[in-house]
Structure formats: C-alpha cells, structure tokens
N, C-alpha and C positions, 0 to 999 in steps of 0.2 A: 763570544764571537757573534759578532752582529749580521745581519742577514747581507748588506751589502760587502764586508770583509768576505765572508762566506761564498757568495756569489763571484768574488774576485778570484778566489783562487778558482774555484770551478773552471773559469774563464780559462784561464791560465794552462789548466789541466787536459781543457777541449784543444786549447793551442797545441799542445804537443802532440795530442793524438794525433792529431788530422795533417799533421806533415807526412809527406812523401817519402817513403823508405824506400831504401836503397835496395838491389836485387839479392844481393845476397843475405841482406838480413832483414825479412820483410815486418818483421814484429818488434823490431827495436824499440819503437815509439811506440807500442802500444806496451813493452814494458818499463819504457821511462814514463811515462803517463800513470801505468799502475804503482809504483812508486811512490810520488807524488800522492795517488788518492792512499796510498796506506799511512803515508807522514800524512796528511790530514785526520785524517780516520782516530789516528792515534793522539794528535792534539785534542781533536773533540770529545773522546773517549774521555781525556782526561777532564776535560772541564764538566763532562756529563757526571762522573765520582765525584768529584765537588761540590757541582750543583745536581743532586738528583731529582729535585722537585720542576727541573727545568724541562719544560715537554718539546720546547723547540731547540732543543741541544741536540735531545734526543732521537728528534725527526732528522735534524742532519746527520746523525749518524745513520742513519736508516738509506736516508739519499747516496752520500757515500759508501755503503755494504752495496747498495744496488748499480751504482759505477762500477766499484770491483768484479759483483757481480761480473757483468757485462762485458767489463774488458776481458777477464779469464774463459767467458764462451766464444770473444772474439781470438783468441789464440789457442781456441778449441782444448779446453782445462774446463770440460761442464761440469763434471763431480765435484772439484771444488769451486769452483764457480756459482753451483747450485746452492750450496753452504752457503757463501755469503746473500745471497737471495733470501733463503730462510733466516735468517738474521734479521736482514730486514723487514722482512714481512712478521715476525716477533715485535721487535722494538715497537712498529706500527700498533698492533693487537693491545701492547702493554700501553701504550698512549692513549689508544681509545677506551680502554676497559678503565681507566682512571688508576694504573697499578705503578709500582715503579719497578724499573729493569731491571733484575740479581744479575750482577756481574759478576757471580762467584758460583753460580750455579749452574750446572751440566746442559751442554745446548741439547733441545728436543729435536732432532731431521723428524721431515717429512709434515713441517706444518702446514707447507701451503697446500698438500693435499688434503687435509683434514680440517679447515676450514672450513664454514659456513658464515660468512661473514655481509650484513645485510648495508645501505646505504645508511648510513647514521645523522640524521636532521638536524642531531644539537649541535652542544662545542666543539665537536672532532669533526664535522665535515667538511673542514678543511685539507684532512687527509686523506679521501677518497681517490684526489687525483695520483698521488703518491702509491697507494696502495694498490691502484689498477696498473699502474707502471711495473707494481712489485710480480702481480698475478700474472701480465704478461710476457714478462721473461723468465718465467716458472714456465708459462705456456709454451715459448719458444724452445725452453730447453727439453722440453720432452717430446716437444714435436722434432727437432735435431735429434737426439736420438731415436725417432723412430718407433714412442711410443704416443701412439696417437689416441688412443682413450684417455689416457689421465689429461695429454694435451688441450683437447675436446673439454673436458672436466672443467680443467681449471680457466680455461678462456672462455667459456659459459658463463661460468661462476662472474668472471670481472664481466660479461655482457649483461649480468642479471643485476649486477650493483650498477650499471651506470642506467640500466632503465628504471631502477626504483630514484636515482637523483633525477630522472628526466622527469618524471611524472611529479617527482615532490615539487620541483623548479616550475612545472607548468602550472601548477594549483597554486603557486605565488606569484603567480602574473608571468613569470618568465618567456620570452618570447623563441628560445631556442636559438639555434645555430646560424638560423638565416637573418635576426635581428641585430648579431652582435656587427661592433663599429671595429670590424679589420684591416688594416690598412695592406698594402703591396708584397709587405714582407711577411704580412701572418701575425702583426703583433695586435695585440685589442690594446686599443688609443684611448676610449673613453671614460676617463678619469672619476666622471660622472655617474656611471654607471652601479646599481646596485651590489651588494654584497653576491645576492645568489649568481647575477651578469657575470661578474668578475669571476667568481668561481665557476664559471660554464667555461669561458674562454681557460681553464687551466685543463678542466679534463675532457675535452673537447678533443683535443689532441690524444689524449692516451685511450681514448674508444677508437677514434681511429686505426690506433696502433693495436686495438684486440682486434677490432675487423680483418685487417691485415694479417695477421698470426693467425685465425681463424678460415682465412683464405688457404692459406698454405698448409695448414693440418689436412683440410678437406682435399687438397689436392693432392698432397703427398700421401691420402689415402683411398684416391682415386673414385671419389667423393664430389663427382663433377657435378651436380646442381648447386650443391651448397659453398662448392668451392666459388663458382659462377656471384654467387648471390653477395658473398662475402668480396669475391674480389672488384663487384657492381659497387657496391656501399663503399667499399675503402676509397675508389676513384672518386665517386661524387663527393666525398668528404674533403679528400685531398683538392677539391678545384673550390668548394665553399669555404674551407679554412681558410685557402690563399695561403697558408704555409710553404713554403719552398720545398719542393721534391724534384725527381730526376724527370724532365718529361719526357726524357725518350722512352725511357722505362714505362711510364704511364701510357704510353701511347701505344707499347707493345704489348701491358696489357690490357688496355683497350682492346686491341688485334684479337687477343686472346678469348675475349666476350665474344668479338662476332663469331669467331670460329664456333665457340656454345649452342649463339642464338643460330646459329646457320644452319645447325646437324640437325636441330628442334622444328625447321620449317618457318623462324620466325624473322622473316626478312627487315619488319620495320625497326625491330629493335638493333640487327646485327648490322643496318645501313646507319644506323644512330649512332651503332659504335665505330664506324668509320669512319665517319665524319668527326668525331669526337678526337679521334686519334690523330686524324691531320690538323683539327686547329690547335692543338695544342701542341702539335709536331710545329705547326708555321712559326708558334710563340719562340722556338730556339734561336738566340741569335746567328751572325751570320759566319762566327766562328764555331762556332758549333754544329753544325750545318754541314760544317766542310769535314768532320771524323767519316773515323769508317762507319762507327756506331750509327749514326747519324743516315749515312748513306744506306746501308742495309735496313733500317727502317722506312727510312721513303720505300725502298721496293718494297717493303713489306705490304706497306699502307698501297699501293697499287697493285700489288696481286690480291689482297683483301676486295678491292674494290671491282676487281676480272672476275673472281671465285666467286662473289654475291651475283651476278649481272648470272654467270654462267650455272651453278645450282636453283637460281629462279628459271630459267628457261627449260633443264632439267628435271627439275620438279612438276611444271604441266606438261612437260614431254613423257613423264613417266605415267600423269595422270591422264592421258588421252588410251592410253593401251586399255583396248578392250570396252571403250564407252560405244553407245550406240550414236547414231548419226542426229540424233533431236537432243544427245545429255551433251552438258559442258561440265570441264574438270571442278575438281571441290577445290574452293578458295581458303590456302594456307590460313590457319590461325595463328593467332599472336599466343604466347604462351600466359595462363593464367598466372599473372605473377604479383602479389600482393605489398610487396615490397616495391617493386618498379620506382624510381625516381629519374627523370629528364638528368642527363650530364647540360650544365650548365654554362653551354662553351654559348657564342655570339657564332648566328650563321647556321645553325647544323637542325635537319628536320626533326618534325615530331614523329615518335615510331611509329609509324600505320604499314598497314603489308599494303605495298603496290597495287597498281592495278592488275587483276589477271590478265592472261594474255590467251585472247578467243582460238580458236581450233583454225586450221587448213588459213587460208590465203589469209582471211581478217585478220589472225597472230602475225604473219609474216611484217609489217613495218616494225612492230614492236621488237619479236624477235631481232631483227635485224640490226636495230639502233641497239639493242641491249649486245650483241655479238661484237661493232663497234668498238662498242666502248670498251669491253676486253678486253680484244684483241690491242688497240692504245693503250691500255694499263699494264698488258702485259709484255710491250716492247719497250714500255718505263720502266719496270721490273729487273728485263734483259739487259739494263746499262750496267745494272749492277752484278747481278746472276749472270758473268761471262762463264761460258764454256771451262776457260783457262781458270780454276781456281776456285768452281761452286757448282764443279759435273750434274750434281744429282737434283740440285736444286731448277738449275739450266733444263736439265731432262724434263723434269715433271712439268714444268711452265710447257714447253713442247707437246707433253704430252697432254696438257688440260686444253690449251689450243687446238689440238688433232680433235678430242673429244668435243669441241664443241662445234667444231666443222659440222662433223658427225651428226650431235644433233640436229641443227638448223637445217639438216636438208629433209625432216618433218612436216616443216613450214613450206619448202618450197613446192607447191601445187598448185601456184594460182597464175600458170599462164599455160593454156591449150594448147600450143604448140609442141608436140610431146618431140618432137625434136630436138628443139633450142633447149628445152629441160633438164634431155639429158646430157648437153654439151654444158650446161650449167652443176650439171651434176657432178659432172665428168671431170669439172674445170675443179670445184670442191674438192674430189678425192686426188687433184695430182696436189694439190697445196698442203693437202695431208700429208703426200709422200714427202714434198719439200720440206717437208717441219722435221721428219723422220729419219730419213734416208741414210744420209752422213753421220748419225750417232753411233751406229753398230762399228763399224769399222776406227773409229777415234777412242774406242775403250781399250781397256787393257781387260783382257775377259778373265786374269785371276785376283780381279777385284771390284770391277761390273759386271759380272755374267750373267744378275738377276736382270739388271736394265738390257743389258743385250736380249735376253730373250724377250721379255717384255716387248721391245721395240721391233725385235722379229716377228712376231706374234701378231702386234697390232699390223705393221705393214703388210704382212701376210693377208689379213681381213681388206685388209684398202684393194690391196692391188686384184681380191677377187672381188671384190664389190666392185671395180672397175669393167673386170671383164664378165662379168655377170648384165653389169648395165649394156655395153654392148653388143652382147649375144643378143638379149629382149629386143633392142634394137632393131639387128638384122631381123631379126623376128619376125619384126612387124614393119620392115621397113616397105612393104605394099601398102600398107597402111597411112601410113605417112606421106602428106602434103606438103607439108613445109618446104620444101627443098632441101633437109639437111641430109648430106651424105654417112654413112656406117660407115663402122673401121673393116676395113678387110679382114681374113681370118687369119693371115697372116700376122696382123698387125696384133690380132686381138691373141695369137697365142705365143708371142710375147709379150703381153700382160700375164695369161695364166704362169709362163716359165719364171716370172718373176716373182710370181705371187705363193707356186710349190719350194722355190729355194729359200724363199724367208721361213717357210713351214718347216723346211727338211735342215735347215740352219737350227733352227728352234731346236728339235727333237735332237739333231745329231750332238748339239752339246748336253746333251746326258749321254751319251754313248761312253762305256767304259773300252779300257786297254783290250779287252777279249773282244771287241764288237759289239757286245750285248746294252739292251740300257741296266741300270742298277734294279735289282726284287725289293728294295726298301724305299719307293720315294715319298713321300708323301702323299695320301689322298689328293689333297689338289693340285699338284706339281702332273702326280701320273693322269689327274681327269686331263689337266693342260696337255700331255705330251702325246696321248692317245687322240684328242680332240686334233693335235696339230699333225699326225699321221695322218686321220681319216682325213683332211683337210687336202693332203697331200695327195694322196692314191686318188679322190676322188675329181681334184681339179684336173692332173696327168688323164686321167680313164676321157674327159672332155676336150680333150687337145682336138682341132681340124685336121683330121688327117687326110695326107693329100693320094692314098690307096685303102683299098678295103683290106691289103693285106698289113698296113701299117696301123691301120684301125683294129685291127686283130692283135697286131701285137702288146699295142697297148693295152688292151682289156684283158690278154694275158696277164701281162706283170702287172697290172690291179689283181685278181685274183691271187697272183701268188704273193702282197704283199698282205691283202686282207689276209692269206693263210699266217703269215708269219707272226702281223699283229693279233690276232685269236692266238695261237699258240701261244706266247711269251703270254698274254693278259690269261690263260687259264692255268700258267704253270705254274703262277707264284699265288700261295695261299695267300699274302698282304692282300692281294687283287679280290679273292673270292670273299676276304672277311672285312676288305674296310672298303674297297670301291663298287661292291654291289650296292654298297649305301648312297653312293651318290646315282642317283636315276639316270641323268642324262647321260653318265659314262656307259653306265650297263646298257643304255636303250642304242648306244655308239656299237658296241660291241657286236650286240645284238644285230646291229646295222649290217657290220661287217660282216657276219654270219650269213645275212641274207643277200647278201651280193656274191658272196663264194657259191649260194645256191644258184645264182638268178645269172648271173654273167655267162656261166658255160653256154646255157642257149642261145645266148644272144651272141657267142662268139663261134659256134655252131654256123647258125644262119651270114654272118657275114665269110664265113671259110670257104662256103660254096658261091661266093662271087670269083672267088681266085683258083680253086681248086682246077 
C-alpha cells in the first residue's frame, strides 16, 4: 500500500467522522469511522506479516492504532483506547531501534510511561512527528482521567524531544517556525525546501498540540502560571502555523490570559490580550458572527475591556491609602516572563503598563476617560447579558459599575466649591442606587438569596454614604459660599430609613422560623450579618428627631438592640471560637458593648428636657 492509497482511505475515514449525528445517537459516526480504521488496520497488518522488513508498513500501522486510539477516547473507552496507543507507540520504538515487530508475542501496557526516548538525528527522524502525536494522547489520556503527574510526565517527555529536534534543525541552518512558506490554510507550499524544512512543517503542528495538553493538565490542576504560559504559546502558535482552528475559541482563551495577566497587576500584557481576542474575533465571517457563540463572545471581549480600564484605576486607588502628600503610588510591573512572545495579530499594542495615573485632581481626566470607557464596554456587554436569561452575569456587570462609581469619587477633589462637590457626589451615589435598586425585588430569593443580600448590603452602604454626605453638609453649611442649598432633615432621614431597611433586609433573611438567626453560620456570612445590625441600630440611634422625648426613645431601642446583639454573639461558642478571629467583628462587638455603657447617659441628660 502506497502512501497516496493510504492517505486516501484516511481521507475517507475523516469524512465520516466529522458528519453530524443525529440527537439520539451522538456516536454513530464515530463508530462507523472506527470500523473502517479497524478494516484498514487489518489489511496493513496483513501486508506488514508478509513484508516485515518493511518499516513504512509498519509506521502505518502505528498511525492507524493511533486513529483507534483516539476515536475510542472520543466515545470515552480510555482503557482501551489507551492500549491501542501503546501499540503504537511500540511499533514506533521497534522502527527506530532497527528491530522487527513479533506479532506473536505478549503486548508489554504501560510503555509510554517508561520511556525515555531522545530526538534521533539519523534515519528515523522522520518519526518524531508521529511519535509526539503518540505521547500526546498518552498525555491526554491521563490527564482525562485526572491523573495529572504521569500526564505532566509524559507531555514533558514529547516537550523535551521536540527541543532536542529544535536545536539539532537550528545548528543545520534551520530557520524555525517563522521561516517556513505557509500558505492561508496551514499547508507548507515550498516544494524547494530542505529535508530538515519539510520535516519542521510536520512536527510543528504536534508541539503545538503538546503545548495545548500541557495547558490543560496545569489547569485542571489548578496550576495557574504554567497553565497561563502553556496556554500563551499554544495561541501564538496557532496564529504562526495559520492552521485552521476555532477562533472563537481562541479568542476566549485569549479572555482567559488577560484575566491571569490582570490578577498579576500586569496590564500591558492583559490589554495585549485583548486586543488579540478581538482581531481575531473580527477575522469570523459574517455568518458566524450572527451564533449565539459568537455573541456571547463579543460581550466577553467588552467586559474584558471595562474590567482592565476598571482594576487600573483600582489598583492606584488602592495604592494611594495611606501615602504621605509629597509620595506617589508604586508603578505596576510587568510580570518577569522569559518566555513572553508578541500575539501576532495586525493592529494590536505592544505590552507596556500604561501610564500611571497622578493622585487628587491631576488623575481625575485620566480616571475619568478610563471610567468612560467602561461604563461603554459595559452597556455592549448588556445587549447580551439581558436580565431575562443571564441573571447573575447581568448582576455582576451592575455590580462592577456600582463599584467603580465608587471608586472615582477619589479623584473627584479638584474643584473648591465644596457645595457643587457634593451635589456631584450626591449625583454619583443616586446612579449607584439606579444600577441596584430593582434587582432585590426581581429574584426569586430560593435561588438568589446570595445576590439579594449582596445587593442589600451594598445599597445599604450607598444610601448611608448619601446621608452621611448630607449631614457634613448641613454641617457646615455656615461655611459655605457657594450658594448650594442642604437637604432638609427631613429629607435626609428618609435617606437614613432607606439605607436601615436594606441593612435589616440583609440580616432578616437569616432569620429562622423561631426568630432567632442560625448558631452555625459561617465566619464571614456572621462578620457580614453583625456588621449589617450594627449598621442598622447605629444609622436609627441618628435619625432627626423632631422632640427630645422622641430622641429618647430612639436611643432606647439602640441600647436594647446592642443588648440583644451582645447576647446572641456571646451565647454561641461558633462566635467565641471562630469570630474572635476575625478583629473587626470582635472590635464591632466590642463597639456594641460600649454604647450599652455610654448611651444610658446620654439618654439620662436628654430625659430632663421633657420630664
């Protein structure tokens, strides 16, 4: 059988796999296709006993066991699946070592893990490519099962064979991967080209495919740098081969880099993969474009693009806490990465980290345009992430929104008019409430309760950061030129009664059947629920009261809720043995202890206005 006979049935074989099966029987075609490679398998076999001295018989038998392979891990049959793997990767070993294959003698399992098998420069390296094929669906399948050491192991081993052909090929002049003549489809064209060329463009392709396997062990072993680094190299490969691959897929894990390079502080690289992701995203045609696939990517690619703008701003927001007035924040570093290679799209920057952004009014244009541009990426996002059909995802967009409101009013100090400021500020936290407001009441709370409280919680913080700001206000409204008018007290303790009911919302859904909250919650759920009491008792105890006897009474019932909260937080041992750990709850606590001491007097002294 001649290599072009050979090559035709293959053909043939790939044609059936790659039809469309039907719903009910999703593996049809990939069991008529194995079929087909076992009637092949078995003619070759046969001409291999006839002719044993024939080494390219025997290599297609090798290619075939590795087909079977393959299909049997694609209809998830990896035990034997595995077997014909080993097969192959025998037949191969006996090719190279100059032996000929006993077809009568007992199969050895477990060679591709006992391997050591080096690049071979003579007559057999031509097998190389074959053999890294063989190692990396040894590699897949133990990473499918979930044993990721030997996985590790053996996709090393084929990484260590293709850099001992890299370096033998570059000591014969070889120019590497970015020299070869590929045309549109991934095929090497140049006919002219040398022996060692030609053999680049065959295992070119199955280093690829170890980086790729080697991405996914690391990851499915939660193995984030090197899964990062591996799944860095498979992409740039995949856009220098020009091989055909899915590019949504690529683009999403593009996505997946920035998210890496973003946790790391390293913006030039994670803005690289952004841009990375959408030119290759634009390359889809225009029926493709139109899936859902399709669509849920574009929003990906524009909340990727909110999320960088919004963790830069973030990150000198965090880096300003606690500098003196003559220091400026410390300028993110790019991460030391020795590997690093430019994605090679038209259009897309070099990774440098941005310019920082200076402290108080100076940051403010910067800030500002970077908020922008967000807040745009993330109402592109919204066409997709509707309410109706992608709740959670809808929420968080809302809630990275809310949060970056938040931040930027940081920046805003750069105009003297402490008036206009805080009507500017003012204006900020009701767009918070807008973003917020109408999600509690749209869930079904026994299957969002987390997001309910979450959104209780955060609105709770707005609506007293609102009437916080107002109070300062009245404050100092002697003070104040400007001509802006304060909100009444009126005005301003309906902001507090809106801002205790999202607190006492929060806390009451942990309320059991008996009244009580539960003695078992979690460290941080109870720091949260105690944090959203004292939040509660203390904005009520500031209410405008319009008598001294109604200002009495409220500082009453704060005292008798601080009693209540002190009781329940000291009756349950969870409390005394896991949340004294957390400081700020105990220092809450402690709070509350000293306002049961301190209020009586003070409610004392107002009792003899009315008495």
């Amino acid at each position: 059988m001649n290599e072009a006979e050979f090559n035709k049935e293959l053909d043939e074989i790939e044609e059936v796999a790659q039809k469309e099966p039907p719903n009910n029987n999703i593996f049809l075609y990939k069991h008529e296709s194995r079929s087909m490679m076992t009637a092949l398998r078995t003619k070759i076999v046969d001409l291999c006993k006839t002719n044993p001295e024939d080494n390219e018989l025997l290599l297609k038998a090798a290619r075939v066991n590795l087909l079977i392979g393959s299909n049997l891990f694609e209809v998830e049959s990896f035990q034997e699946g595995y077997e014909y793997i080993e097969r192959a990767e025998l037949m191969v070993q006996v090719v190279r070592n100059g032996q000929q294959y006993d077809w009568d003698r007992a199969f050895i399992k477990g060679i591709c893990e006992q391997t050591r098998t080096k690049f071979d420069d003579g007559a057999n390296r031509n097998t190389t490519g074959l053999l890294m094929d063989i190692f990396n669906m040894a590699g897949y399948h133990w990473c499918s099962r979930g044993v990721t050491e030997k996985a590790v192991r053996v996709l090393k081993h084929c990484e260590a064979i293709y850099k001992d052909f890299d370096k033998w090929a570059t000591e014969q002049g070889d120019k590497g991967l970015a020299a070869l003549h590929i045309d549109d489809d991934g095929e090497h064209t140049d006919e002219s080209s040398s022996p060692i060329t030609k053999l680049r463009a065959k295992i070119e392709g199955s280093y690829t495919s170890t980086l790729f396997y080697l991405a996914q062990v690391h990851g499915s072993d939660a193995n984030s740098t090197e899964a990062s680094k591996y799944c860095h190299l498979t992409l740039q490969r995949q856009l220098a081969s020009k091989k055909e691959f899915d590019r949504q897929e690529w683009a999403v894990n593009a996505l997946g880099l920035c998210s890496f390079y973003l946790s790391a502080n390293d913006y030039g690289a994670s803005r690289h993969c952004i841009e990375a992701a959408e030119r290759v995203f634009d390359k889809l045609s225009d029926a493709e474009k139109q899936t859902e696939q399709a669509g849920q990517t574009l929003a990906n690619i524009h909340q990727a693009y909110a999320k960088w703008a919004y963790y830069l701003v973030k990150y000198y927001r965090d880096e300003q806490i606690g500098l003196q007035d003559d220091e400026e924040p410390k300028i993110p570093e790019a991460l030391p990465i020795e590997w690093w290679t430019n994605f090679t799209c038209e259009g897309i920057s070099e990774p440098s980290q941005p310019e920082p952004i200076a402290r108080g009014s100076q940051g403010w244009p910067g800030v500002l345009k970077y908020f922008k541009d967000s807040v745009r990426h993330w109402k592109e996002s919204l066409k997709w992430y509707v309410f109706d059909g992608f709740v959670t995802d809808y929420i968080q967009i809302m809630q990275d929104m809310s949060q970056f409101y938040k931040i930027i009013l940081q920046w805003d100090v750069h105009d003297d008019k402490y008036g206009k400021m805080v009507d500017r500020h003012a204006t900020i936290l009701l767009e918070r409430v807008k973003l917020l407001s109408d999600i509690p009441s749209q869930l079904n709370d026994k299957h969002y309760l987390n997001y309910m409280r979450q959104v209780w919680f955060e609105l709770g913080e707005i609506y007293n950061d609102t009437a916080e700001l107002r109070i300062t206000q009245r404050r100092h409204k002697k003070e104040i030129a400007d001509g802006s008018q304060p909100l009444n007290k009126d005005a301003i303790n309906k902001i507090m009664k809106k801002s205790v009911k999202c607190f006492e919302d929060f806390s009451g859904s942990f309320i059991l059947e008996d009244g009580k909250p539960p003695s078992d919650m979690d460290p941080d759920v109870c720091h949260a629920f105690i944090s959203s009491r004292m939040h509660a008792i203390r904005i009520r105890s500031k209410f405008f009261a319009k008598s001294a006897k109604e200002e009495y009474k409220q500082l009453e019932l704060a005292v008798a809720e601080y009693n209540e909260l002190v009781t329940w937080a000291e009756a349950h041992p969870h409390y005394q043995e896991k949340l004294c750990k957390e400081e700020t709850t105990k220092l809450q606590i402690d709070l509350a202890k000293e306002m049961i001491r301190l209020l009586p007097s003070k409610m004392r002294d107002i009792q003899k206005a009315f008495m």
